[in-house]
Phi, psi and omega in degrees: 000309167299353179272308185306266188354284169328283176336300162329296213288289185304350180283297167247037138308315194248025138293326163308318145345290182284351204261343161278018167114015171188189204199153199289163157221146176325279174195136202302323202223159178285168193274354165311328188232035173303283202286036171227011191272146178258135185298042165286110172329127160219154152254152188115195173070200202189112173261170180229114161294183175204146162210160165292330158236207183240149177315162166252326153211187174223053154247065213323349165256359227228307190314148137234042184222149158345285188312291189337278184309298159002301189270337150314329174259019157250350167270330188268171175208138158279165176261016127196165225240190165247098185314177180250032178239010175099010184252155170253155186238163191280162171233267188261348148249139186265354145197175155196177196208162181265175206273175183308016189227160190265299182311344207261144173224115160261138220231138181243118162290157167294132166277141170093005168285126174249148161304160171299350230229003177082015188269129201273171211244136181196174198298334176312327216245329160264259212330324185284312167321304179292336165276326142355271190323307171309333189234049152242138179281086132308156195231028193214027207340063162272288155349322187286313184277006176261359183288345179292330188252126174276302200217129177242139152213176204269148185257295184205188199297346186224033195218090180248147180242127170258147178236128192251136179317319170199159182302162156203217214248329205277330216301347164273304186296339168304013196221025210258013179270158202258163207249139162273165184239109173341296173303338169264344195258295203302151241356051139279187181259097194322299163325317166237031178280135171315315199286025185235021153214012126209121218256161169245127194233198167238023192289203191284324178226143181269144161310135166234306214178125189213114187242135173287115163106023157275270205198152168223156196223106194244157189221165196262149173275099172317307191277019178288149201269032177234019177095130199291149192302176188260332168282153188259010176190116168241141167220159172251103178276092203263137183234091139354281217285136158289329176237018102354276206288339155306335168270330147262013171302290180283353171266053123076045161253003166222134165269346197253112148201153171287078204307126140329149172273333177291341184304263192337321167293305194282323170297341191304318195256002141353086171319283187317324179277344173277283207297348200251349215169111164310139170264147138238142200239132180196171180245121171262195179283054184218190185202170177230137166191190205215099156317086190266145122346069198311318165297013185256086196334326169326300196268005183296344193237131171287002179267334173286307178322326202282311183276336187283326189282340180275350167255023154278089196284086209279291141016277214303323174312307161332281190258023170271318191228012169226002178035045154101342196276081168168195223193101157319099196281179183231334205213185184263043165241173178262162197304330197249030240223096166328340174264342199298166189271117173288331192287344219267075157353108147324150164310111192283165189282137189201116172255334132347317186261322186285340194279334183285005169274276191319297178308310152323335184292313290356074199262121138232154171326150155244216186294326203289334206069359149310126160283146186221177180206147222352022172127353169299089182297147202252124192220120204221106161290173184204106190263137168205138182284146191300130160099029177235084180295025171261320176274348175272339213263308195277339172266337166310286160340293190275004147277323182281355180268265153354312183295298195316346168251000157111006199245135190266135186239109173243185192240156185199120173215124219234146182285154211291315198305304215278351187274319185295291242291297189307282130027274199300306169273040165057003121351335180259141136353263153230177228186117174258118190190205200236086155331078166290071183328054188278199194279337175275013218236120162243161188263356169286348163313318183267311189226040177264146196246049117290335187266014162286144174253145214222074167313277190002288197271000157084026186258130195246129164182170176256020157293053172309343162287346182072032188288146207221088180241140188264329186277331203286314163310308195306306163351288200297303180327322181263340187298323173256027164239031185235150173240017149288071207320338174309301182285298215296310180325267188345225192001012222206315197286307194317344198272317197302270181346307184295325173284348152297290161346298193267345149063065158264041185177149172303141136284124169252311172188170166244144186275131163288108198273150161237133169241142163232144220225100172327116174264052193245343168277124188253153150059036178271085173243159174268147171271177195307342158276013175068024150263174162310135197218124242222336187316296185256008167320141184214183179222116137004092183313330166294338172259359160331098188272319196280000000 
């Protein structure tokens, strides 16, 4: 059934294709003569990507997945962007400055921007987002850094002043959420508006088509005003099966994919495969760990945390199931990340050690040789979403690394909608899953403990473990009221130290992503946030397939 599917799906990707005027080929040119073509923008043609799952909305306020966003930052626009050394630049505001007030920011939007849909984009359109935003429960911890603007208002249609309780590290990067368009959105129900699965945005590519667990199908936005991209159509093809999807790399029905590491070992040193496809090899900003549930009396002592990360053999998961491609982290930044501490060691594989922890705990065996403390047996799930054979590998591992010390583990692999939900309201155990540093990411969102979230008390943040340090708030606190990236390193480090100490959560490592890349697509990079950016991608006209 996944093969017939899989099939299916690509099949009327490029029906679609064909209906714009052209039609698929293996490949326009042999591969002797890829590389001879001259490397001049040309327009036109059509990539075709891939992922293993499907995006969850195209609502830019709403998403909490990868994919989700991927496809959002190529329909959307912000009022300033990240540069690819991390700094930010203007996007859809074209400068500001501060206002007669210290405290005050004035932001002048670009002018002559239309939505796709022609309705022309005004400060109206970022004010109705920033009040969104204040009163929407986000999984993208934006909320947290708007807390900083006392007040946004329209000066005139392309003229806004924001006045902030006070300057902080945020006070530019609070504006990095992509804007929604007023007319279409205002009075409804945000959750359930049709457009957030067909969305309008003022990006680089328009919305066409998004058939679920298929494809989404984008088309390029002529009228963008910083000049429409140079490919005329990207669609995205979800192929679950790795190696489906590997098979349509090579009969060139995907130009895009994102190589398994065992994918990369066998395939690498190929002839047909070098010649046919650019590797790109990188680390993004992202981490893979294991969250525990700070309310769970299981998890309360940081020294039993301390012995579960110390009988966790993170080296060998490392080169058992990424077959070598990742990097032991210490702390809650990614290794190549400007606040991580470098001098900071990970925690060593010691089961010797973790067992002599527990036992301080007071852990002793029972008959089963499960350990308990006071008739508690100590027994756990370890919840991760479905359809990530990397995290089904890792939770295999960290589980049998735990039985050996006596502690019972079970798996739980839950669809991504019913796994976030449980995860935001603090239900799980522990929770296997990814950390993503993106450009939206302040780190007081994640571990300052105003941001545990609290149905009850109506309280929203993304600290689902809920970790609670009185030195880590000052930490955070200052962190964000400083605009000096020096002292913030410090500070970032002194946080990185603590949380080592206190391990409220496995660090396990972060993964080396390889995409291998039809080279018949030039001038293909990644952005500061490690996808693909696609803005200035181009195809050769002698390698035009479409």
């Amino acid at each position: 059934m996944r093969t017939l599917t899989a099939a299916w799906l690509l099949l009327t990707s490029f029906a679609f294709i064909s209906g714009c005027g052209g039609k698929p080929a293996s490949h326009p040119a042999s591969a002797n003569t890829m590389e001879s073509f001259v490397d001049s923008p040309s327009y036109g043609d059509t990539i075709v990507d891939s992922s293993i799952a499907d995006a969850m909305t195209l609502n830019p306020l709403l998403y909490n997945d990868r994919f989700s966003l991927s496809i959002i930052e190529m329909v959307f626009d912000s009022l300033v962007v990240l540069d690819e050394k991390l700094q930010i630049k203007g996007d859809l505001a074209e400068s500001w400055e501060q206002g007669q007030d210290s405290r005050e920011l004035i932001i002048h939007l670009h002018q002559g921007i239309k939505w796709h849909d022609g309705v022309p984009f005004s400060a109206e359109d970022v004010k109705f987002t920033y009040d969104l935003l204040l009163h929407t429960v986000t999984p993208i911890g934006l909320s947290s850094t708007l807390d900083e603007v006392d007040t946004l208002e329209i000066i005139d249609p392309f003229t806004l002043r924001a006045r902030y309780k006070k300057i902080t590290s945020s006070y530019l990067k609070c504006w990095l959420f992509q804007i929604l368009p007023r007319h279409l959105y205002q009075g409804g129900n945000l959750a359930e508006s049709s457009y957030n699965r067909q969305p309008v945005g003022t990006g680089p590519f328009r919305f066409v088509e998004w058939v679920p667990q298929e494809k989404i199908i984008l088309k390029a936005n002529s009228d963008y005003f910083t000049g429409r991209p140079f490919i005329d159509n990207y669609i995205c093809t979800v192929i679950p099966d790795p190696s489906m999807a590997y098979l349509g790399l090579l009969r060139g029905d995907i130009d895009i994919l994102r190589l398994t590491p065992d994918q990369y070992l066998k395939h690498a040193d190929e002839t047909e495969f070098k010649t046919r496809y650019n590797i790109q090899r990188f680390f993004s900003l992202d981490y893979t760990f294991l969250g525990f549930n700070l309310d769970n009396p299981l998890f309360s002592d940081r020294l039993v945390r301390r012995a579960l990360t110390m009988a966790v053999n993170r080296q060998a998961i490392i080169d058992d199931v990424l077959y070598g491609y990742g990097k032991q982290i210490s702390g809650p930044f990614p290794p190549d990340y400007w606040a991580y501490d470098r001098g900071i060691m990970p925690w060593p594989y010691s089961t010797s050690e973790a067992v002599t922890l527990l036992s301080q705990a007071g852990y002793r065996p029972a008959s089963d040789g499960i350990l308990e403390r006071e008739g508690r047996r100590f027994s756990f799930t370890i919840s991760t979403n479905n359809g990530n054979e990397i995290r089904r590998l890792v939770a295999l591992q960290i589980q049998k690394c735990l039985q050996e010390i006596g502690v019972d583990v079970r798996i739980e692999r839950l669809e991504w909608g019913d796994f976030s939900d449980r995860l935001n309201n603090r239900q799980l155990d522990a929770a296997l899953l990814g950390f993503f540093y993106g450009p939206h990411v302040d780190p007081y969102s994640f571990w300052h403990s105003s941001m545990i979230p609290d149905k009850e008390k109506k309280l929203k943040g993304l600290n689902t473990i809920g970790y609670s340090n009185p030195e880590a708030d000052r930490l955070l606190e200052e962190y964000r009221s400083s605009t000096d990236r020096s002292v913030q390193e410090k500070l970032c480090h002194q946080l990185h130290a603590i949380l080592h100490q206190d391990q409220p959560m496995i660090f396990l490592f972060s993964e080396e992503k390889i995409v291998a890349v039809d080279k018949r697509i030039r001038q293909l990079s990644n952005s500061a946030d490690g996808f693909l950016n696609f803005t200035k991608a181009f195809i050769p006209e002698g390698l035009q397939k479409y």
